[in-house]
LUMVEX-227841 format. One record per residue (C-alpha): residue in one letter; x negated, y negated, z negated; chain. Coordinates in steps of 0.02 Angstrom, whole numbers. Last residue first. Layout:
BEGIN
A:X:Y:Z:A
...
// end
This chain:
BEGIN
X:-1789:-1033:-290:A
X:-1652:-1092:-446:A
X:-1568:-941:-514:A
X:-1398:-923:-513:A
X:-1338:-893:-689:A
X:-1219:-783:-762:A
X:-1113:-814:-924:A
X:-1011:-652:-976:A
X:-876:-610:-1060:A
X:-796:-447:-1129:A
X:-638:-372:-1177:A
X:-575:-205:-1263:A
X:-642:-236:-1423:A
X:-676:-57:-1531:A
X:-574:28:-1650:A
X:-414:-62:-1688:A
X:-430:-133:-1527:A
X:-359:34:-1460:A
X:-195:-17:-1527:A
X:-170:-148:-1411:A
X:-87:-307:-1540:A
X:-239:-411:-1562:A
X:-304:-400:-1395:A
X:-491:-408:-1451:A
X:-654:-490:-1388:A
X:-827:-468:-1348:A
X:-967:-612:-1313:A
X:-1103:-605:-1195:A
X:-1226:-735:-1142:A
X:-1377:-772:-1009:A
X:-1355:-644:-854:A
X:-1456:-665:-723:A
X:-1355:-649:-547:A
X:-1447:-602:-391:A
X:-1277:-498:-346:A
X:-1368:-327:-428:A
X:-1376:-424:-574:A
X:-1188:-473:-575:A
X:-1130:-298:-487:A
X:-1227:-212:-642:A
X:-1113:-281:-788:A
X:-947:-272:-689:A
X:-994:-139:-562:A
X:-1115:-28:-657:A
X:-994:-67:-799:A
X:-871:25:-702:A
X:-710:-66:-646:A
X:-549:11:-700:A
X:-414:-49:-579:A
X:-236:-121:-585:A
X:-84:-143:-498:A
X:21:-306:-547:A
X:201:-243:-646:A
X:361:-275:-545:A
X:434:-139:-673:A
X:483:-56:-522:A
X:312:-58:-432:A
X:244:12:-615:A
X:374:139:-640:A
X:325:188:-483:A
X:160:207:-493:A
X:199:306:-661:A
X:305:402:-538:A
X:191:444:-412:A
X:46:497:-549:A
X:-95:400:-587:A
X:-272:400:-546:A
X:-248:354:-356:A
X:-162:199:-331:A
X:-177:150:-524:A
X:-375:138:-499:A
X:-477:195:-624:A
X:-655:200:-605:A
X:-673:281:-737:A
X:-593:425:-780:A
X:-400:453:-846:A
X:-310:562:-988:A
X:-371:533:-1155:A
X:-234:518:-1269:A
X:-235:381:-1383:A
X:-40:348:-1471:A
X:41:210:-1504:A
X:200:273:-1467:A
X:247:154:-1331:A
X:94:61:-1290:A
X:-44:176:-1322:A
X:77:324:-1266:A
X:119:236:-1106:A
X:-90:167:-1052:A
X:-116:358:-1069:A
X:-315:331:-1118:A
X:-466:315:-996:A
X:-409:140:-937:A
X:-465:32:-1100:A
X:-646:133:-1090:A
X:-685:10:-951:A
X:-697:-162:-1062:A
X:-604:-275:-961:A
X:-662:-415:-894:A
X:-717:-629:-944:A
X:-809:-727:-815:A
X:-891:-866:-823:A
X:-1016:-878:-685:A
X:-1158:-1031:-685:A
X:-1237:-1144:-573:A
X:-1454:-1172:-576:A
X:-1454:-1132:-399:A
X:-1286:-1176:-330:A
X:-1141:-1067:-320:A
X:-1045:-1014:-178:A
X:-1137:-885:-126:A
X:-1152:-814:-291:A
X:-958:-798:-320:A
X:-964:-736:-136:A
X:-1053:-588:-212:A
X:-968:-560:-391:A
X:-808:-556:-309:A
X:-868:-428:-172:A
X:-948:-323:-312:A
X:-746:-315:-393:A
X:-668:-187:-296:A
X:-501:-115:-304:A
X:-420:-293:-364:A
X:-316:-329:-495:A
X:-423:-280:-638:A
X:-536:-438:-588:A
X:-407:-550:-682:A
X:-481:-591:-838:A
X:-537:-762:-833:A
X:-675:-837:-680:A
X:-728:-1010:-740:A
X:-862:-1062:-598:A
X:-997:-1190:-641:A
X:-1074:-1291:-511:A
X:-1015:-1283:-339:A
X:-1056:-1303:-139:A
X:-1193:-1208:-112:A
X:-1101:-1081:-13:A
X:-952:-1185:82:A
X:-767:-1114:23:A
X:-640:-1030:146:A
X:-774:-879:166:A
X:-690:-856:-26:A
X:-646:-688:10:A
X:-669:-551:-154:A
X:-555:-673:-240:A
X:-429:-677:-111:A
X:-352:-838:-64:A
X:-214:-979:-111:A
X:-333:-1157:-122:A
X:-275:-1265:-272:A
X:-364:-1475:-282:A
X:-349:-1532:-441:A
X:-337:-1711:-462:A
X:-247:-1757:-630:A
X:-129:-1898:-671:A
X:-29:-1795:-815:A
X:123:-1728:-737:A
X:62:-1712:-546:A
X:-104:-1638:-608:A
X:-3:-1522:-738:A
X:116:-1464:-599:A
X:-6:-1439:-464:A
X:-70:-1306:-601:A
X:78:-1207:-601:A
X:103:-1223:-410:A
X:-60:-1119:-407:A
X:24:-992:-521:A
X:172:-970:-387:A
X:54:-971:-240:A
X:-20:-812:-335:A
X:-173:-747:-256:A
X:-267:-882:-350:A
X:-414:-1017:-318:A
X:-443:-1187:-424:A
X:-528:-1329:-376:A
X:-596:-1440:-494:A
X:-692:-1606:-506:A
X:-717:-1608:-694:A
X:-705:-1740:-804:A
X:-650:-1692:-977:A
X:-462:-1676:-897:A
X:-527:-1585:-736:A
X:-585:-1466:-859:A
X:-421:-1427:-955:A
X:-323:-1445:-791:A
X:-425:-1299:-728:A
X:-425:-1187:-867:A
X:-224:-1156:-907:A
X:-103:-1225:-760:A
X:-64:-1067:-701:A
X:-160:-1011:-580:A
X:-365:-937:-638:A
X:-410:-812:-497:A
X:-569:-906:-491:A
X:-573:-1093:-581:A
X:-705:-1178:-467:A
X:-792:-1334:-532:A
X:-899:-1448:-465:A
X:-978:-1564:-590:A
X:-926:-1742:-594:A
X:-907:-1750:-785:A
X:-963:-1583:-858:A
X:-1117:-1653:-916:A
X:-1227:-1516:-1019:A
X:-1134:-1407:-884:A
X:-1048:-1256:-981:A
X:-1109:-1105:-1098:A
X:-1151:-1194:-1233:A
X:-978:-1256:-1269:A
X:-954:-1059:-1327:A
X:-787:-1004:-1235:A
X:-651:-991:-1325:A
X:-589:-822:-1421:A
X:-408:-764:-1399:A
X:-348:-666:-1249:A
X:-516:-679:-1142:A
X:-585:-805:-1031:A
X:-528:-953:-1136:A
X:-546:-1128:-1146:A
X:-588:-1295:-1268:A
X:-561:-1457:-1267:A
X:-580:-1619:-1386:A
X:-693:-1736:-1239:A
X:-561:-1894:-1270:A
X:-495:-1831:-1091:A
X:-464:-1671:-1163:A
X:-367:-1717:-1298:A
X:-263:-1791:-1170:A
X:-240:-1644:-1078:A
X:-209:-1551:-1225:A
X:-58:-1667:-1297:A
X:8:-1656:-1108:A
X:38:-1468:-1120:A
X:-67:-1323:-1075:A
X:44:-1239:-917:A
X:113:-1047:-971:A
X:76:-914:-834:A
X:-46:-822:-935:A
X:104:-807:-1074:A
X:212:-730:-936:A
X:360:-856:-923:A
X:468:-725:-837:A
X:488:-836:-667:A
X:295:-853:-678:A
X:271:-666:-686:A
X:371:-639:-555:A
X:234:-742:-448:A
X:105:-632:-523:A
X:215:-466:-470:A
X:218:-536:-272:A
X:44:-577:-270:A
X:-11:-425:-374:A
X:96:-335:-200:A
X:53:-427:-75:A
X:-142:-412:-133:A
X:-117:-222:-159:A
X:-37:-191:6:A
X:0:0:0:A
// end
């Protein structure tokens, strides 16, 4: 099937439901942001260290990848930013147009693939904010590819993923029973690990498909991209019952190096 018509098609649900990823900051943030009082997240709850941005984020080009819905990239174009932000979702995109319309803001929203950004010059930014979204695409070296491309020497990569081990376990039983029962390998992919009608359950539920990336491929794909990689935090999803034992997100901050 159509992966990328379909995540775009359960994303833009998403928005009708008032996903909490698909929830605009509000104007009291903006304008905290503007005094330089900002903060943002990769992963469900921690914010990203301050230490891991431009030492002057005013005027530096910024590219919030797979990040709709009016959460990072008003934030940043708020402290000074010039942003652009990419998405699958138009939906998510029209999220952010919303803040920049509602609160002054230029943000300029490009709808694309994550893994394709031959829309974008290489060279042409300086810090990318990349949150948790790389689970909806099959591959995820592509991303961390073009993310290089596009980058200039010295830029950064935040991105925050999935800790693998999430997708071993009966993602039903967790959820519903919580219960963890070991049922899947990595890579996971929910075209092929799962059975017809959990696929369908999930194309009924309008749910986004989703794949396990290996480390080799989160962690490995940065390096192997021409990426170093400079920070790390973990976090938790406080209500997954797996995070009782061990976080099930990560973060990185990448650097391109300069030649």
């Amino acid at each position: 099937m159509d992966v990328r018509a379909h995540n775009r098609a359960a994303w833009n649900k998403a928005v009708e439901l008032k996903d909490q990823w698909t929830i605009p900051v509000s104007p009291l943030e903006i304008e905290a942001a503007r005094r330089g009082d900002w903060r943002i997240i990769l992963t469900p709850t921690l914010p990203v260290p301050r230490t891991w941005f431009p030492q002057e984020l005013h005027g530096a080009d910024v590219l919030c990848l797979a990040a709709g819905g009016g959460q990072q990239g008003p934030i940043l174009a708020a402290a000074g930013a010039t942003v652009t932000v990419s998405d699958n979702s138009p939906a998510q995109l029209a999220q952010d147009r919303f803040v920049a319309e509602r609160d002054g803001l230029t943000i300029h929203t490009l709808e694309g693939d994550m893994r394709d950004l031959s829309a974008l010059a290489s060279n042409s930014f300086d810090l990318i904010v990349h949150p948790v979204s790389n689970l909806f695409v099959p591959e995820v070296r592509p991303v961390w590819q073009e993310a290089f491309r596009v980058l200039r020497p010295g830029g950064s990569l935040l991105s925050g993923f999935l800790n693998p081990i999430t997708y071993i376990f009966d993602i039903y039983k967790a959820d519903d029973e919580g219960v963890l029962e070991v049922k899947y390998s990595i890579p996971f992919s929910d075209l092929t690990s799962v059975s017809d009608e959990d696929r369908q359950r999930l194309i009924d539920d309008n749910a986004p498909l989703e794949f396990g990336h290996s480390l080799d491929d989160q962690i490995g794909g940065q390096i192997d991209a021409g990426f170093v990689i400079t920070g790390f935090y973990e976090d938790r999803w406080p209500d997954f019952v797996l995070d009782r034992y061990i976080a099930t997100f990560m973060a990185t901050r990448a650097v391109k190096p300069v030649a």
